[in-house]
DOKEKOL-392029 format. One record per residue (C-alpha): residue number from 1; x, y, z; residue in three letters. Coordinates in Angstrom, 2 decimals, decimal comma, padded with zeros to 5 digits. Example, Ala and Ser with C-alpha at 12.3 -4.5 7.8 and 13.67 -1.06 7.14 Angstrom:
REM residues 2
NODE     n      east     north        up   res
NODE     1    012,30   -004,50    007,80   ALA
NODE     2    013,67   -001,06    007,14   SER
REM end
This chain:
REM residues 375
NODE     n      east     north        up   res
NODE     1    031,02    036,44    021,76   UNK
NODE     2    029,30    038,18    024,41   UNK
NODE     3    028,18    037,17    027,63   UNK
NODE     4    024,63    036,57    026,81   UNK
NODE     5    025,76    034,77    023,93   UNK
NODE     6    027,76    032,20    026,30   UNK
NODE     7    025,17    031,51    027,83   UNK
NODE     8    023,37    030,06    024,96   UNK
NODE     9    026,27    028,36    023,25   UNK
NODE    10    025,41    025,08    025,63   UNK
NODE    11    023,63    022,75    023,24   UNK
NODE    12    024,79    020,55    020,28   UNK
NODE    13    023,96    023,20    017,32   UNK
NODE    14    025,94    026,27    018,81   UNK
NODE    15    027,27    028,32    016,77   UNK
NODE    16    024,55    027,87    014,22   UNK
NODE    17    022,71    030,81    012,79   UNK
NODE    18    019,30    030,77    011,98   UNK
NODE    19    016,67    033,61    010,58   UNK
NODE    20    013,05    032,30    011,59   UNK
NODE    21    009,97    034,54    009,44   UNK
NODE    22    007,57    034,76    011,84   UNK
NODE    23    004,95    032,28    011,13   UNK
NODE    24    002,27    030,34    012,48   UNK
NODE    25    001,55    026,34    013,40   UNK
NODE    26    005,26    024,39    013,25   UNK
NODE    27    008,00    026,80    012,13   UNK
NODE    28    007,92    028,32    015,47   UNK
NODE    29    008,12    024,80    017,39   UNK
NODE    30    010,68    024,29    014,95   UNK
NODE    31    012,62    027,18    015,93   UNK
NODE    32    012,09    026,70    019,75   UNK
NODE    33    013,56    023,28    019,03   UNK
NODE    34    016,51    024,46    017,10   UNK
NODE    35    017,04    026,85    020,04   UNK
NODE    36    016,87    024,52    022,83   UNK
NODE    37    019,46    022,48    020,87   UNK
NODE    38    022,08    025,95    020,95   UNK
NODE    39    021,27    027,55    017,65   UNK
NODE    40    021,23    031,21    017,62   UNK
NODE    41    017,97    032,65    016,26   UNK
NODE    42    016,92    035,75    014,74   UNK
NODE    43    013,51    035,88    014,41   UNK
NODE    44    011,76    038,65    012,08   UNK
NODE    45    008,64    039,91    012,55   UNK
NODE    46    006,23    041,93    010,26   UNK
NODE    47    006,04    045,76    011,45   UNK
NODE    48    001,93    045,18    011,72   UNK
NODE    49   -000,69    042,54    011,23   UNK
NODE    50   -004,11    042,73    010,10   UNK
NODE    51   -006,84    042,11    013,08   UNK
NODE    52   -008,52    039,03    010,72   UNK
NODE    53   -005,69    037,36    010,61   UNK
NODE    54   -004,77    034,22    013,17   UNK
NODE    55   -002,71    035,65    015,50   UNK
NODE    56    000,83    034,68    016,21   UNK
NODE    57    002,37    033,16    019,41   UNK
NODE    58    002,23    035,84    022,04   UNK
NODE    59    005,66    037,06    023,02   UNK
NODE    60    005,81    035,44    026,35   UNK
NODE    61    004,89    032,16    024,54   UNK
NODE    62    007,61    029,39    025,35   UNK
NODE    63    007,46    028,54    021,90   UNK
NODE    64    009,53    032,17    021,08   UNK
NODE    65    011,71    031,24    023,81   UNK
NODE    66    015,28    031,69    023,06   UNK
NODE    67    015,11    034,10    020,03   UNK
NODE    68    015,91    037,81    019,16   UNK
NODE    69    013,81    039,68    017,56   UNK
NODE    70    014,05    042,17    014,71   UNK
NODE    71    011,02    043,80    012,56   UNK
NODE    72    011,54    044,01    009,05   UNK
NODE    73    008,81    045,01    006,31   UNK
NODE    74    009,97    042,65    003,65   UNK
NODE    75    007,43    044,04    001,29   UNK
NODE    76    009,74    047,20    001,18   UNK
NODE    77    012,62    047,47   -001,21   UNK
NODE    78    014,77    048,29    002,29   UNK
NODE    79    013,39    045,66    004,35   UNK
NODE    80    014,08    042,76    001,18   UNK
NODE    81    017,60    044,19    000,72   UNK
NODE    82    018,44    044,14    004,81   UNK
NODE    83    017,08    040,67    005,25   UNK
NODE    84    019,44    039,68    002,33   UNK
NODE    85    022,33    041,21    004,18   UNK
NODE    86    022,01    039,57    007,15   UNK
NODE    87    021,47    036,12    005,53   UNK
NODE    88    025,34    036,25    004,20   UNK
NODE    89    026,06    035,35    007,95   UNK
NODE    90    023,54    032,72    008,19   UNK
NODE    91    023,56    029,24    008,14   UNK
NODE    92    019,63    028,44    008,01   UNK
NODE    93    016,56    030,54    006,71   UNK
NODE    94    013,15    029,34    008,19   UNK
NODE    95    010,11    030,16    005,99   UNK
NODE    96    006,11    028,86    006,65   UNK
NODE    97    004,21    030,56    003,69   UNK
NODE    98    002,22    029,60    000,89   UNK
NODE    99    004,11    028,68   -002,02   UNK
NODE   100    004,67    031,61   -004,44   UNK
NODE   101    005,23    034,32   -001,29   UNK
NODE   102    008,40    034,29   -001,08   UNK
NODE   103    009,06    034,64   -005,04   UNK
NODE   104    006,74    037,25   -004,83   UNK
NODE   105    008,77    039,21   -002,31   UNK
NODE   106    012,19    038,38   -004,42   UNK
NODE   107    013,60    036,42   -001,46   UNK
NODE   108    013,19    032,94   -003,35   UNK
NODE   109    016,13    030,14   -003,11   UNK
NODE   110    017,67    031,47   -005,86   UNK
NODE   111    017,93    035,13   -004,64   UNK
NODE   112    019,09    033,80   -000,96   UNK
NODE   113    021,70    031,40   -002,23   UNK
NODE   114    022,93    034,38   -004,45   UNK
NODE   115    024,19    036,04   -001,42   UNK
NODE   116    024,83    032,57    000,63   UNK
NODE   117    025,62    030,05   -001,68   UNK
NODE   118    025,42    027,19    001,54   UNK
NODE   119    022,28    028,52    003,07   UNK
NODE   120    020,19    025,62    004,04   UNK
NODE   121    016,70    026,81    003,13   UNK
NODE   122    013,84    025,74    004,60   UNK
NODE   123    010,34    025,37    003,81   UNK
NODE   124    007,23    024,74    005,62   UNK
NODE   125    003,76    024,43    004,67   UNK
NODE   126    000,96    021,88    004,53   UNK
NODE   127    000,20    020,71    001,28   UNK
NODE   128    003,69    021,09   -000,13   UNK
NODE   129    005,59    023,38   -002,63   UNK
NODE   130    003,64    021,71   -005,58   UNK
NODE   131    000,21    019,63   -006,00   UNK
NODE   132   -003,33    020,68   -006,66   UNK
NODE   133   -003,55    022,00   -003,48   UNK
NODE   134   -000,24    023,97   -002,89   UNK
NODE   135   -001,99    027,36   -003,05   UNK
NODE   136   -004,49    027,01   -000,99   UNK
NODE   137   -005,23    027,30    002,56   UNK
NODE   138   -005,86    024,80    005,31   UNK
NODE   139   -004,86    023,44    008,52   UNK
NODE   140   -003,87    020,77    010,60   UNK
NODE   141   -007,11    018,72    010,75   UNK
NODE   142   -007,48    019,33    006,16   UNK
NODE   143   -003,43    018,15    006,28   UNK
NODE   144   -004,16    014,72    008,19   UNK
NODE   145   -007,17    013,58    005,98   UNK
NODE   146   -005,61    013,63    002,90   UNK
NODE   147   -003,05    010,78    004,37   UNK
NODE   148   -005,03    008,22    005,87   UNK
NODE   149   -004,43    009,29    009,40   UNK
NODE   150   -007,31    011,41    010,31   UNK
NODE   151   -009,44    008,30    009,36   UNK
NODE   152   -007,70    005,47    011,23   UNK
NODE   153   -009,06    007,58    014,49   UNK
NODE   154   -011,99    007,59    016,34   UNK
NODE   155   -014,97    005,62    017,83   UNK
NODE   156   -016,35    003,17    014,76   UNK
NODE   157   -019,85    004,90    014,78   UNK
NODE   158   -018,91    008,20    015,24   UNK
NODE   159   -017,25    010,70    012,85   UNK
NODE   160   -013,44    010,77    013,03   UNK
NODE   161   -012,32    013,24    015,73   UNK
NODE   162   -009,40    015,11    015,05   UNK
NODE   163   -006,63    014,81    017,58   UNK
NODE   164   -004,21    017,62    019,28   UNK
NODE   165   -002,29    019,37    016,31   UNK
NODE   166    000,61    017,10    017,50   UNK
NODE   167    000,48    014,20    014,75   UNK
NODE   168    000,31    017,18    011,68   UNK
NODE   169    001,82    020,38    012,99   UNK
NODE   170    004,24    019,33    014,90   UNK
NODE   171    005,32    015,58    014,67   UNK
NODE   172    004,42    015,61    010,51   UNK
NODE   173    005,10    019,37    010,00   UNK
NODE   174    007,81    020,64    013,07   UNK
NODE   175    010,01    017,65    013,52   UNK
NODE   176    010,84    016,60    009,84   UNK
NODE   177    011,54    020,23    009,39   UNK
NODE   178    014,19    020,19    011,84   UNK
NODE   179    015,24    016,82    010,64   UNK
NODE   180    015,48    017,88    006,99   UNK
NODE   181    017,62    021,48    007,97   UNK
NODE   182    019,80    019,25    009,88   UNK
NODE   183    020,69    016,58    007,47   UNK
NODE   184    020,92    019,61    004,39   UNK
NODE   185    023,12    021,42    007,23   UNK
NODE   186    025,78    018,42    007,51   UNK
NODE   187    024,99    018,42    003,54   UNK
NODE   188    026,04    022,40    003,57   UNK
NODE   189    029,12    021,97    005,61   UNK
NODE   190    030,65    018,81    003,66   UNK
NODE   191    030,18    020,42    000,47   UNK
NODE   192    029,52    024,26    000,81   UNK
NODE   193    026,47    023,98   -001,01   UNK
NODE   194    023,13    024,52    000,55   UNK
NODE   195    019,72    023,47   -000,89   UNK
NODE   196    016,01    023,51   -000,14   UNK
NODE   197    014,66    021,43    002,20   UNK
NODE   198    010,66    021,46    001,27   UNK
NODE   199    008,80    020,14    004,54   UNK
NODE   200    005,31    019,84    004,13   UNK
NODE   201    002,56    018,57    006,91   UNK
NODE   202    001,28    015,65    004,38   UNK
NODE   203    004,38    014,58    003,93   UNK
NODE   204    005,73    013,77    007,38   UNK
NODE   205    002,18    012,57    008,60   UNK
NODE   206    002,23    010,02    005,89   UNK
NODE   207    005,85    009,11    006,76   UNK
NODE   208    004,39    008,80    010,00   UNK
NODE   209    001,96    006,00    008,96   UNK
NODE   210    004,14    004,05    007,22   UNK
NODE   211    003,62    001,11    009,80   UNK
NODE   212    000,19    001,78    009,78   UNK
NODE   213    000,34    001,51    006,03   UNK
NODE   214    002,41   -002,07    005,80   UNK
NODE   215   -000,05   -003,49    007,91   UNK
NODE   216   -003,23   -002,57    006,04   UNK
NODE   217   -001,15   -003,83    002,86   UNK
NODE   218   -000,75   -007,01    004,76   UNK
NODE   219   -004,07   -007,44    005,71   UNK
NODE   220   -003,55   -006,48    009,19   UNK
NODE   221   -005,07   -003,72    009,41   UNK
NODE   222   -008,62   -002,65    008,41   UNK
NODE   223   -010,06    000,81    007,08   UNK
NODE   224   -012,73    000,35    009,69   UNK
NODE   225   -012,25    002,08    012,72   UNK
NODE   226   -012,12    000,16    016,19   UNK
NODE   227   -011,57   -002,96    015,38   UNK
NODE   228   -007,75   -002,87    014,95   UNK
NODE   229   -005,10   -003,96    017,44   UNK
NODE   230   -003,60   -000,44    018,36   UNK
NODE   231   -006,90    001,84    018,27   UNK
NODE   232   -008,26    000,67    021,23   UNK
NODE   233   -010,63   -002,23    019,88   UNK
NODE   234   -008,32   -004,68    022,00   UNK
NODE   235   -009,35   -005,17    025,41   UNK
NODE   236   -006,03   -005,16    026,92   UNK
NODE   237   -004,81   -001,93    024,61   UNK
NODE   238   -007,33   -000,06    025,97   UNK
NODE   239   -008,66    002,79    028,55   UNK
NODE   240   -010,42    002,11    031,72   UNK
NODE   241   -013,33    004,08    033,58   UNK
NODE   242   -012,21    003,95    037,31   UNK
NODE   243   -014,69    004,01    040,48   UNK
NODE   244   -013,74    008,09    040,86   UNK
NODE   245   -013,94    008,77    037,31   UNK
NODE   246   -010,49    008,89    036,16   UNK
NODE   247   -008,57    006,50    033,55   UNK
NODE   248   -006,24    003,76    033,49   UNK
NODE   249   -004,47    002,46    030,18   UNK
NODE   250   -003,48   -000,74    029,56   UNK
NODE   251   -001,42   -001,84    026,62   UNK
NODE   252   -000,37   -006,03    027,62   UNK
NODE   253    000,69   -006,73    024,40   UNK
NODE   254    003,03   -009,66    025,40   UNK
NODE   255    001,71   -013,23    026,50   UNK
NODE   256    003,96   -011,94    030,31   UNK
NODE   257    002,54   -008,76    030,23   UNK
NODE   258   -001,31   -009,87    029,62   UNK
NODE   259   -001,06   -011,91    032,57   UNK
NODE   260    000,47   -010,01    034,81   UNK
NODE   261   -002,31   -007,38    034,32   UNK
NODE   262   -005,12   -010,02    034,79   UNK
NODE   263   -003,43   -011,27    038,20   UNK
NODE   264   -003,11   -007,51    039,11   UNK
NODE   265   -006,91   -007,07    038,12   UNK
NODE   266   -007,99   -009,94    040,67   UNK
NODE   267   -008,60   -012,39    037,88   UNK
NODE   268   -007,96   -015,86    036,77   UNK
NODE   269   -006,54   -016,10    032,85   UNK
NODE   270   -008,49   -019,17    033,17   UNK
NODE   271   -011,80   -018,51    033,28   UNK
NODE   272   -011,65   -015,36    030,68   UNK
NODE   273   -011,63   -016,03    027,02   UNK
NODE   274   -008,64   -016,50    025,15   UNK
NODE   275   -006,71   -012,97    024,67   UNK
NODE   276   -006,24   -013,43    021,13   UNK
NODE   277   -010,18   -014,43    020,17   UNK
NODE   278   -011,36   -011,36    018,55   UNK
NODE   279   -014,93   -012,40    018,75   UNK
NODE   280   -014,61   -012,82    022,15   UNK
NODE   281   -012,99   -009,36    023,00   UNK
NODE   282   -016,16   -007,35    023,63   UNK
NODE   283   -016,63   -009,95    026,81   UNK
NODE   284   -013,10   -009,47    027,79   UNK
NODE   285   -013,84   -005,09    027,26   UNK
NODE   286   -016,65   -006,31    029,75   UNK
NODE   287   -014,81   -008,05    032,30   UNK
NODE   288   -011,94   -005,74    032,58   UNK
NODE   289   -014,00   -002,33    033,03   UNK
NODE   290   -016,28   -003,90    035,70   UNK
NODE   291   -012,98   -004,91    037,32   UNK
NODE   292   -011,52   -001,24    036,88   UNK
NODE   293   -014,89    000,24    038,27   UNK
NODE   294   -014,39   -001,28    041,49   UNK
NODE   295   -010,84    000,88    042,61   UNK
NODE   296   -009,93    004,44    041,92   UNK
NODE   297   -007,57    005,44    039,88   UNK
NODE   298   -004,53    005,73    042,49   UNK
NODE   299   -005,49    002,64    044,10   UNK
NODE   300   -004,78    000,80    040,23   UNK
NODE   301   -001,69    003,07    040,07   UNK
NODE   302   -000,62    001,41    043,17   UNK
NODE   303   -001,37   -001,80    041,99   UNK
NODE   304    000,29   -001,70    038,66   UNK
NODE   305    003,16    001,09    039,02   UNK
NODE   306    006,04   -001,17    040,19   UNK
NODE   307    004,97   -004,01    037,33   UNK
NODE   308    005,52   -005,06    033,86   UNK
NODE   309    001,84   -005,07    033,22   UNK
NODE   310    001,99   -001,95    031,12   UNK
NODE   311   -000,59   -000,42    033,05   UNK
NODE   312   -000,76    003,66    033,83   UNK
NODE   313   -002,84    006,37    034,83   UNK
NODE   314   -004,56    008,65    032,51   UNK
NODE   315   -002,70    012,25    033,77   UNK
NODE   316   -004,14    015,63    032,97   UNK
NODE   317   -001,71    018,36    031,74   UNK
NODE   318   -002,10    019,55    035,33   UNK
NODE   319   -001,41    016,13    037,05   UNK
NODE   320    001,31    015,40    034,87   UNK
NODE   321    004,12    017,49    035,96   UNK
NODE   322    003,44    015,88    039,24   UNK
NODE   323    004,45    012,02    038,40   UNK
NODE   324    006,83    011,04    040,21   UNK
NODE   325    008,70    009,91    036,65   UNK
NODE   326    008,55    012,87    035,56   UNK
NODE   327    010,17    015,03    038,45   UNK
NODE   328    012,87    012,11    038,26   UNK
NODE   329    013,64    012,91    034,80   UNK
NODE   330    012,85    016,74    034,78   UNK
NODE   331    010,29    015,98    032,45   UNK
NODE   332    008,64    019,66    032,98   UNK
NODE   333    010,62    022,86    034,41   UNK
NODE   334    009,93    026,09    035,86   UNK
NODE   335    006,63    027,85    037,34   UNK
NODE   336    004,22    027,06    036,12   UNK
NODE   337    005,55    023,91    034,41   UNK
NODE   338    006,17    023,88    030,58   UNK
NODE   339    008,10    020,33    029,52   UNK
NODE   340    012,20    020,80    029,05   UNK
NODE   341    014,37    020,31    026,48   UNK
NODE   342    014,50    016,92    024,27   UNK
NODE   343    016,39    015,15    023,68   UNK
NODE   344    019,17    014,86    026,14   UNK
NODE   345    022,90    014,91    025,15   UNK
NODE   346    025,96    013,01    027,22   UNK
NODE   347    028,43    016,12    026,22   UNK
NODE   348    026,41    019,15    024,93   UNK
NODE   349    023,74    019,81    027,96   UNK
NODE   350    020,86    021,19    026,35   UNK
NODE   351    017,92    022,98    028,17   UNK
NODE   352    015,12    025,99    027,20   UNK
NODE   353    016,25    028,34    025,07   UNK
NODE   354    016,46    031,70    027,53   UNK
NODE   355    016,48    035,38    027,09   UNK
NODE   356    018,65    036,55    024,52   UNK
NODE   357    020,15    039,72    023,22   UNK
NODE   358    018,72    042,22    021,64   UNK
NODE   359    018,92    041,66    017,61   UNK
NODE   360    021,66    044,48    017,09   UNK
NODE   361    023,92    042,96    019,63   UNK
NODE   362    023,49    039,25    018,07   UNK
NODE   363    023,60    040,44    014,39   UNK
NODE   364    026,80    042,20    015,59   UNK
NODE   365    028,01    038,91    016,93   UNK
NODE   366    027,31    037,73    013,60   UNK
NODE   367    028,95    040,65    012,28   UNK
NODE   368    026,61    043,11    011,08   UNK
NODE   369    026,62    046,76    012,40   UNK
NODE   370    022,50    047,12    013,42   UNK
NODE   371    023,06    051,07    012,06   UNK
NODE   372    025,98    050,34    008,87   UNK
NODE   373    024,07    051,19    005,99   UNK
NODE   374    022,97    048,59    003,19   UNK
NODE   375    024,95    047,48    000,65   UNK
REM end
């Protein structure tokens, strides 16, 4: 292995091979994960894209870190047959298009696990490989709705606002990915035989719900929004206006915790109503924000940071490379900060994905001659 290649081979998954198609939305976060975890990665690109379409991550993006690139037409005869040459050394094929692309380019599971009868092969769209839906397009926001999620958030009298592309993309779409490749890879290795792993955004995001979903079925839990425990109808599980307009959240679940945030907020449990009287939690909402009002935000950090009130400060993405819990852990690296590496291993030290080789020198790694010619 070369030297560049050394340097890679830190992280729990080296020595894997993986060919990423250059997608959009969570097969690159995917990837980046994958990487950061040891896995070598070729990426392949398209040689051009149309000016309509949404474009992908820019090549200085962090979520490309840790990948070589090669550009293959796959719509060519040439570019088909090369792609199926280099998959005989892989161990993982990453695909995010709509169901039916890939068949139509003759790289379908079938025609990959001709030439690599283990490949894991994986999948990623939104609405699945089948359904009324497969074929057509959407995003993150259209994923979430269909599942329950996407309703379950917001202010009660206004429409639901769709959150960061975190809950579909990446934690529904991105992370079972990865989790599916890596339970079909220890699949792979025990038996030789790979498999499709089809990870789609409604899937995972549902999964994701599940609690969510057992307590509606118990009657815990009710379709109306802001009145439930967790989405911020309870005073103490809640954010907090400060006196210099920032935020404090409090979550005081526990009988301890609620009063140790009370005491820290300069009142008496006594004369408040009872934490658990829902009729009486839009006074409580009342008492607590005029209490917040009266401090700024770092003064309540100060009050509450070395406590079991569950009490924190709201942090921008610029303020929160800067928490002192953060620098501790190495939460964020490099300049400017982008976060590390998760999760963290005892034996296998994993970190971001760096520079890499040039394709020709990793596919010849892998053993393929960039210039031999096709089979």
């Amino acid at each position: 292995m070369s030297a560049a290649g050394e340097r890679n081979a830190t992280g729990p998954l080296a020595g894997v091979r993986i060919v990423e198609l250059a997608a959009i939305g969570p097969v690159p976060f995917a990837a980046m994960l994958l990487a950061d975890l040891g896995a070598e990665i070729l990426r392949i690109d398209a040689p051009a894209r149309r000016e309509a379409q949404m474009p992908l991550p820019a090549a200085d993006d962090p979520l490309l870190r840790g990948r070589s690139t090669l550009v293959l037409d796959l719509k060519s005869a040439a570019g088909r047959e090369r792609l199926l040459h280099i998959l005989r050394q892989a161990d993982v094929l990453l695909e995010g298009y709509r169901p039916g692309v890939m068949e139509r380019l003759r790289l379908d599971p079938t025609a990959c696990h001709g030439v690599r009868p283990s490949l894991v092969y994986g999948r990623m769209t939104g609405w699945g490989q089948s359904g009324p839906l497969a074929s057509t397009a959407g995003h993150d926001p259209n994923y979430i709705a269909i599942t329950g999620a996407l309703h379950a958030m917001g202010e009660p009298d206004r429409p639901p606002r769709p959150p960061l592309n975190i809950v579909g993309d990446f934690a529904g779409g991105s992370l079972y990915l990865v989790m599916g490749v890596l339970a079909a890879l220890l699949h792979a290795r025990a038996t030789g035989r790979g498999q499709v792993v089809d990870a789609a955004i409604v899937d995972g995001t549902a999964s994701l719900m599940t609690m969510i979903y057992a307590l509606h079925n118990q009657g815990q839990w009710s379709a109306e929004r802001g009145i439930n425990l967790m989405d911020g109808a309870a005073p103490f599980g809640a954010s907090y206006r400060t006196r210099d307009g920032g935020y404090m959240v409090v979550c005081a679940l526990e009988p301890t915790a609620y009063r140790t945030f009370v005491r820290g907020l300069g009142l008496e449990e006594t004369s408040l109503p009872a934490q658990w009287d829902r009729a009486s939690w839009p006074v409580l909402m009342q008492r607590f924000a005029a209490a917040f009002a009266t401090r700024s935000r770092d003064a309540w950090t100060a009050v509450f940071e070395s406590t079991d009130a569950c009490v924190t400060p709201v942090l921008s993405i610029a303020e929160a490379p800067l928490h002192p819990q953060n620098i501790a852990r190495g939460v964020f690296t490099g300049t400017p900060p982008i976060p590390a590496a998760a999760p963290r291993f005892s034996a296998t030290a994993t970190r971001p994905a760096r520079a890499v080789r040039p394709a020709a020198a990793l596919l010849e790694d892998w053993g393929i001659v960039a210039e031999q010619p096709l089979p």
